[in-house]
Chimera marker file (.cmm) of the C-alpha trace (Angstrom):
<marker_set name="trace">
<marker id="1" x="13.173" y="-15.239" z="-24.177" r="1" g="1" b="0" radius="0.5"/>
<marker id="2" x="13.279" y="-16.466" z="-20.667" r="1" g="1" b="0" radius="0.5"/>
<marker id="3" x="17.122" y="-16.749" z="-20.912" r="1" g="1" b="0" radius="0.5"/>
<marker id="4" x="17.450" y="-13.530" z="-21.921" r="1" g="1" b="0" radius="0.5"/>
<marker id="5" x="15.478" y="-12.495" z="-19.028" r="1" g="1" b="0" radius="0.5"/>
<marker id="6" x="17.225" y="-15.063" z="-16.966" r="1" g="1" b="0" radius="0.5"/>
<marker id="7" x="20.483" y="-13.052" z="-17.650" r="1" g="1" b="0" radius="0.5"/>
<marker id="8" x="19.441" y="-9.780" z="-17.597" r="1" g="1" b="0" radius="0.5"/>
<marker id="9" x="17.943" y="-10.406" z="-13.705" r="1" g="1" b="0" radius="0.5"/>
<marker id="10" x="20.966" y="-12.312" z="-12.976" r="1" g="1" b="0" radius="0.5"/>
<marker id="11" x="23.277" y="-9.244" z="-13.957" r="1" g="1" b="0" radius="0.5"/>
<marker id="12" x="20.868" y="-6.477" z="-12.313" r="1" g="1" b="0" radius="0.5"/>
<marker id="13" x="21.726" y="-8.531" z="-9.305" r="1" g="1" b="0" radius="0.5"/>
<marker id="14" x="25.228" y="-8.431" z="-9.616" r="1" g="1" b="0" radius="0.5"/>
<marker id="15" x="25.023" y="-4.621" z="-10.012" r="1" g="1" b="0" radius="0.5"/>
<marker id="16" x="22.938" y="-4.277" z="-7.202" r="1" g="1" b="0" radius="0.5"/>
<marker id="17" x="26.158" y="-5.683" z="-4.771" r="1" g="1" b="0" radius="0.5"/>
<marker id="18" x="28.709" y="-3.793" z="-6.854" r="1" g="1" b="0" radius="0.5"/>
<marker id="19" x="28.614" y="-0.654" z="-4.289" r="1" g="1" b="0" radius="0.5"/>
<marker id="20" x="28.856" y="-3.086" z="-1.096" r="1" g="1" b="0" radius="0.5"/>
<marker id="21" x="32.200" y="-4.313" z="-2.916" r="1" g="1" b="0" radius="0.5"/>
<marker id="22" x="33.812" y="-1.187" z="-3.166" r="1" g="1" b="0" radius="0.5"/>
<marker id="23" x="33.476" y="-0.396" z="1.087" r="1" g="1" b="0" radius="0.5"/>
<marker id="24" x="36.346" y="-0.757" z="2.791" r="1" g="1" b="0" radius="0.5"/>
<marker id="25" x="37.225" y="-3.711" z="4.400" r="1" g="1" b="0" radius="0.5"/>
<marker id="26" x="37.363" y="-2.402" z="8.208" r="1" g="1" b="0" radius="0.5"/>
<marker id="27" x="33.964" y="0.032" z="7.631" r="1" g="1" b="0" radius="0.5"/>
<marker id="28" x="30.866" y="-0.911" z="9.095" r="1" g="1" b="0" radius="0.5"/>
<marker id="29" x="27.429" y="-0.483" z="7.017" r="1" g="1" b="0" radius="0.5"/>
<marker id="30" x="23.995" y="-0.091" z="8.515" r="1" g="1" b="0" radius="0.5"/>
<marker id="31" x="21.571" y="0.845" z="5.646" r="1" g="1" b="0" radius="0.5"/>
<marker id="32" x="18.610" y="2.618" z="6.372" r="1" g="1" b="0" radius="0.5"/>
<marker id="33" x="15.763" y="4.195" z="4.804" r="1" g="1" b="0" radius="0.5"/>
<marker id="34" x="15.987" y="7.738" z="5.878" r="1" g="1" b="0" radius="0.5"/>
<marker id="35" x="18.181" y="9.810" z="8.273" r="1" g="1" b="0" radius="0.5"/>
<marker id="36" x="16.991" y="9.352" z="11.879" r="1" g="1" b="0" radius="0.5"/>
<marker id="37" x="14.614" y="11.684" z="13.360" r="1" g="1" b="0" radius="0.5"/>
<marker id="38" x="16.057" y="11.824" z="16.657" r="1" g="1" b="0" radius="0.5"/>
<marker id="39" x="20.127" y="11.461" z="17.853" r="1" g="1" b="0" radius="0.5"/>
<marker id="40" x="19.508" y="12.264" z="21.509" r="1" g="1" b="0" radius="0.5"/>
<marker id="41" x="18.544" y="9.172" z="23.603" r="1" g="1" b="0" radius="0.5"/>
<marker id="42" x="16.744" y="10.613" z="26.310" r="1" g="1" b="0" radius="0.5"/>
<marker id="43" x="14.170" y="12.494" z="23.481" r="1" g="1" b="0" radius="0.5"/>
<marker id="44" x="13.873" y="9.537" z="21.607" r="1" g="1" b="0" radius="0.5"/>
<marker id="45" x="10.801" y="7.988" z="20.670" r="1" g="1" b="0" radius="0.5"/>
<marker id="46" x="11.006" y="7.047" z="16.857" r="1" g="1" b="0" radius="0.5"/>
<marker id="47" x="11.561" y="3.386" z="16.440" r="1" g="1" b="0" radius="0.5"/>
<marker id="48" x="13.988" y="3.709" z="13.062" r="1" g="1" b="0" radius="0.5"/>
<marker id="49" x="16.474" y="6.308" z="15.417" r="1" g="1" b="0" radius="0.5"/>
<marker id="50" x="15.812" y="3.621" z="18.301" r="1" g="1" b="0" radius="0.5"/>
<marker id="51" x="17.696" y="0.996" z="15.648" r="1" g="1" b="0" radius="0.5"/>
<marker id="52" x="20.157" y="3.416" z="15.029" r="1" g="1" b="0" radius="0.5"/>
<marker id="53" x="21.178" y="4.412" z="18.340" r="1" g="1" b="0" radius="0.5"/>
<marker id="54" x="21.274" y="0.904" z="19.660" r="1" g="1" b="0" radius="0.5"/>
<marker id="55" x="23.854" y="0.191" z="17.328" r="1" g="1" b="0" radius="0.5"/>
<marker id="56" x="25.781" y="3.462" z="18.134" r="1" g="1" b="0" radius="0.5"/>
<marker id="57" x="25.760" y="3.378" z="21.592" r="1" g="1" b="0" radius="0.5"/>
<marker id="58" x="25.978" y="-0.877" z="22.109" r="1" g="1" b="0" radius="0.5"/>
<marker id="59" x="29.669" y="-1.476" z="23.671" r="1" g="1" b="0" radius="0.5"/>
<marker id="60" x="32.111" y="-2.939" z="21.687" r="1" g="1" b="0" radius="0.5"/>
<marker id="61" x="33.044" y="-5.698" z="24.419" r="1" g="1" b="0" radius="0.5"/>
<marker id="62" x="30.630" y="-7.356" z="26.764" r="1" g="1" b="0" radius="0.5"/>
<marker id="63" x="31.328" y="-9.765" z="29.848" r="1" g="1" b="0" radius="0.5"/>
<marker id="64" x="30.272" y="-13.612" z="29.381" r="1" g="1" b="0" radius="0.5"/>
<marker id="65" x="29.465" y="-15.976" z="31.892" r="1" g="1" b="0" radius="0.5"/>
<marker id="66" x="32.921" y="-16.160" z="33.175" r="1" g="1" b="0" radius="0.5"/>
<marker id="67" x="33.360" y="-12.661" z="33.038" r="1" g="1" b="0" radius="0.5"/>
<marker id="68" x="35.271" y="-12.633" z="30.574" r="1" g="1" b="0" radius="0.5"/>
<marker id="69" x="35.841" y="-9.461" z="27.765" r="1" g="1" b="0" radius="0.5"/>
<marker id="70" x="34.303" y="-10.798" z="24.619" r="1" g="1" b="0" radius="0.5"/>
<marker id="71" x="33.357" y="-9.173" z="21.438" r="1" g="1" b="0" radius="0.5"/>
<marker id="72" x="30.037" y="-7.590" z="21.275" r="1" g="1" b="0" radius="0.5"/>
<marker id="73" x="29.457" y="-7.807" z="17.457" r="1" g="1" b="0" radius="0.5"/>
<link id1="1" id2="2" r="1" g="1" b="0" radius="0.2"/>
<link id1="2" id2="3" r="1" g="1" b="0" radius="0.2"/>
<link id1="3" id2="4" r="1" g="1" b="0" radius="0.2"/>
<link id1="4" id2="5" r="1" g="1" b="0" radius="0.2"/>
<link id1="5" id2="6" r="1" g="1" b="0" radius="0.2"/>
<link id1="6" id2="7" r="1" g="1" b="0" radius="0.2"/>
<link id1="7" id2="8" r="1" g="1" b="0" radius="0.2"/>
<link id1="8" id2="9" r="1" g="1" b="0" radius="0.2"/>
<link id1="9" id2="10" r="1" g="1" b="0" radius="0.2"/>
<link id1="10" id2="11" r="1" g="1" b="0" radius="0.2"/>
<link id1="11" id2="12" r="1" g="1" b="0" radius="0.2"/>
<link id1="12" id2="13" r="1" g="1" b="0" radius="0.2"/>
<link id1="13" id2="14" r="1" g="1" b="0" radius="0.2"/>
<link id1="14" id2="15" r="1" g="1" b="0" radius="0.2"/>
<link id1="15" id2="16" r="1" g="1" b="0" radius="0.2"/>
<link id1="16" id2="17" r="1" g="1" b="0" radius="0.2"/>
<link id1="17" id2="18" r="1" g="1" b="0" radius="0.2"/>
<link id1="18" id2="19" r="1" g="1" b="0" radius="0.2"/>
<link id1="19" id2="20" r="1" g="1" b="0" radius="0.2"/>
<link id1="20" id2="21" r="1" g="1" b="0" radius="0.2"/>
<link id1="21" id2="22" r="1" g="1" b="0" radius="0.2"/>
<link id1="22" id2="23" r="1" g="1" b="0" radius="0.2"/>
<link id1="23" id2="24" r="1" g="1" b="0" radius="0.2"/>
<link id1="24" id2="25" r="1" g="1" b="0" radius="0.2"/>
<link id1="25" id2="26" r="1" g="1" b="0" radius="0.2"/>
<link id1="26" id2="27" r="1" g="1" b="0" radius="0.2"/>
<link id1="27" id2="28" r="1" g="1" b="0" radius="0.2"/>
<link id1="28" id2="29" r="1" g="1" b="0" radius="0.2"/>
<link id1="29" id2="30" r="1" g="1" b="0" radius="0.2"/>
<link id1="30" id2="31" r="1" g="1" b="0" radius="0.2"/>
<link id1="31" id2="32" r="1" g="1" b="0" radius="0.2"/>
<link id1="32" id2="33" r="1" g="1" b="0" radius="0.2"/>
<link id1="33" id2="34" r="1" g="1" b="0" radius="0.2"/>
<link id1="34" id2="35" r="1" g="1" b="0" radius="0.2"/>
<link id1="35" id2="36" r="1" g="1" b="0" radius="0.2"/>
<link id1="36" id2="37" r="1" g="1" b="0" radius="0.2"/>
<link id1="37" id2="38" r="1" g="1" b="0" radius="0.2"/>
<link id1="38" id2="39" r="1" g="1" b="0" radius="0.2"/>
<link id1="39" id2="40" r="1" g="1" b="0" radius="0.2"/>
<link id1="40" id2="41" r="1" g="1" b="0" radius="0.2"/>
<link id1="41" id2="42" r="1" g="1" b="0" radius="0.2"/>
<link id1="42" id2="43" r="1" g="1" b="0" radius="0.2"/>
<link id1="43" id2="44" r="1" g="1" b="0" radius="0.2"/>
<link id1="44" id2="45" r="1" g="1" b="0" radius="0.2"/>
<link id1="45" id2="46" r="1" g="1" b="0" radius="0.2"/>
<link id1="46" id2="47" r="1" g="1" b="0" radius="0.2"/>
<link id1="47" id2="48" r="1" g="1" b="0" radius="0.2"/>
<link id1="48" id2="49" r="1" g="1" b="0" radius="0.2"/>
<link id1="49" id2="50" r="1" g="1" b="0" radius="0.2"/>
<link id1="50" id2="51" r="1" g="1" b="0" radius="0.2"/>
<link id1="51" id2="52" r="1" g="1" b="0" radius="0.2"/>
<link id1="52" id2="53" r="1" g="1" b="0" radius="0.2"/>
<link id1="53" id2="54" r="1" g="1" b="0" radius="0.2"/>
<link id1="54" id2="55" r="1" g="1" b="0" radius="0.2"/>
<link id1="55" id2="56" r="1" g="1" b="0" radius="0.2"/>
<link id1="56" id2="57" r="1" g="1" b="0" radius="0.2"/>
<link id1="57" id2="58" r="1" g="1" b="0" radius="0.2"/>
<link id1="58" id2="59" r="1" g="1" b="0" radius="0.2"/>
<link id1="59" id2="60" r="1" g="1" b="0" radius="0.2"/>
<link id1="60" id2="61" r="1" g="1" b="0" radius="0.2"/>
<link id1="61" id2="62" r="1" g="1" b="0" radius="0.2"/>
<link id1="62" id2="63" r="1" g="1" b="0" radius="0.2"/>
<link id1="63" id2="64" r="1" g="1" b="0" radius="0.2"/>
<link id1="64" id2="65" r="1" g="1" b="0" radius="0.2"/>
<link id1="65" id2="66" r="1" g="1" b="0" radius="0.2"/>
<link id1="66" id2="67" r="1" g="1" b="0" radius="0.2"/>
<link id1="67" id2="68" r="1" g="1" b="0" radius="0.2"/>
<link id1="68" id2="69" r="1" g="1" b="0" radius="0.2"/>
<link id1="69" id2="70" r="1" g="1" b="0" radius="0.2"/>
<link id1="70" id2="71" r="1" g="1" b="0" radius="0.2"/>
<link id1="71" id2="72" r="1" g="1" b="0" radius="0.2"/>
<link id1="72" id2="73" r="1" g="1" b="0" radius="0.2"/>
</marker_set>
């Protein structure tokens, strides 16, 4: 029995990362809960559209200490 139930939580599993496979390979996933409340920054005050627009509006390079371009993700 606890094989069984071994196998069965072992293959839910796998099924549960079967949708992540099928992304393509240059797309970018966030997941969230729900769809953010609020999309303009300066009316913001909802912390699950804060995480959102962080990610939307963060640069894609950033200077290091030699002020150099580097990648920001």
């Amino acid at each position: 029995m606890k094989r069984l139930l071994t196998a069965l939580l072992a293959l839910l599993l796998i099924f549960s990362f079967t949708p992540a496979l099928a992304i393509e390979p240059d797309t970018i996933v966030y997941p969230i809960e729900k769809d953010p409340q609020q999309m303009d920054p300066s009316l913001n005050s909802y912390s699950l559209s804060s995480q959102v627009l962080q990610q939307l509006f963060r640069g894609l390079y950033k200077l290091n200490a030699e002020r150099e371009y580097v990648p920001a993700m």
